[in-house]
C-alpha positions in Angstrom: 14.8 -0.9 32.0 13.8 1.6 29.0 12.9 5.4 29.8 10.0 6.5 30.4 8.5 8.7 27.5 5.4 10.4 28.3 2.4 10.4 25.5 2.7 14.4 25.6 6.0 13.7 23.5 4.7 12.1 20.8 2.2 15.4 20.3 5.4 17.3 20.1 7.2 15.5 17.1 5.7 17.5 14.5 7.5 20.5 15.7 10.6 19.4 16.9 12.7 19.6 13.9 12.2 23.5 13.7 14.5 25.5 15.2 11.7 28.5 15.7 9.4 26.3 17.4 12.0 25.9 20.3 11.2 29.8 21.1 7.7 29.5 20.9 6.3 28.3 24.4 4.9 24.8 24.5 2.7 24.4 27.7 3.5 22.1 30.9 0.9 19.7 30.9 2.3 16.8 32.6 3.7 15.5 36.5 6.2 12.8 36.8 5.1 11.7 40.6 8.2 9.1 41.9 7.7 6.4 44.7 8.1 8.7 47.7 5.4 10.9 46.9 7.7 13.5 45.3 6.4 14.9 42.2 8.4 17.0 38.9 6.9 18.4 36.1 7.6 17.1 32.5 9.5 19.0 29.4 6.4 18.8 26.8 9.4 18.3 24.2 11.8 16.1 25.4 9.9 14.2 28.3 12.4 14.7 30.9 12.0 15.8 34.5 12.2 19.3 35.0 14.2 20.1 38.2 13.0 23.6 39.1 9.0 25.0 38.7 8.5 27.9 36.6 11.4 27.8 34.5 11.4 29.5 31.4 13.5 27.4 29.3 13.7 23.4 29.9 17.6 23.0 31.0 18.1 19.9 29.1 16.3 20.8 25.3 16.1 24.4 25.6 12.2 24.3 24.7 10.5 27.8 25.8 8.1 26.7 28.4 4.1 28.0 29.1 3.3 27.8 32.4 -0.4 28.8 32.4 -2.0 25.7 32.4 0.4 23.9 35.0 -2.1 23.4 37.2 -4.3 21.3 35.2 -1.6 19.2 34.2 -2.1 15.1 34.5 -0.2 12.9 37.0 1.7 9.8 36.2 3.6 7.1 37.7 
C-alpha cells in the first residue's frame, strides 16, 4: 500500500531544495481525518501527520509552520 501524499505537497517542491525556505513559515492548509473520526493536521512540506496542533516547527522536516489559516484548512480521507 503506497503513502499517502497530499496535493499541497506538490505546491511545495519549488521551494524545498532551499535551505532558507525551511525558516520561512509555510501555512497548514490541510487535515488528514483517519477511520475513527480522529483527525491530524498535515506538514505543507513533507505531507506527513503532524502529531501535536500549533507546533512551530514540523518534527519530522523541520519546515517553520503558519498557523493563521488552520482553520480553513481542507479535510481528507
Amino acid at each position: 500500500m503506497g503513502r499517502y501524499v497530499p496535493q499541497i505537497r506538490r505546491k511545495a517542491t519549488t521551494r524545498q531544495h532551499d535551505p532558507a525556505s525551511y525558516r520561512q513559515a509555510m501555512p497548514v492548509t490541510a487535515m488528514r481525518i483517519y477511520r475513527g473520526g480522529d483527525g491530524y493536521y498535515v506538514c505543507p512540506r513533507c505531507g506527513v501527520s503532524l502529531e501535536r496542533e500549533f507546533m512551530a516547527y514540523c518534527d519530522r522536516c523541520g519546515q517553520c509552520l503558519g498557523w493563521e489559516q488552520h482553520h480553513r484548512a481542507y479535510r481528507t480521507g
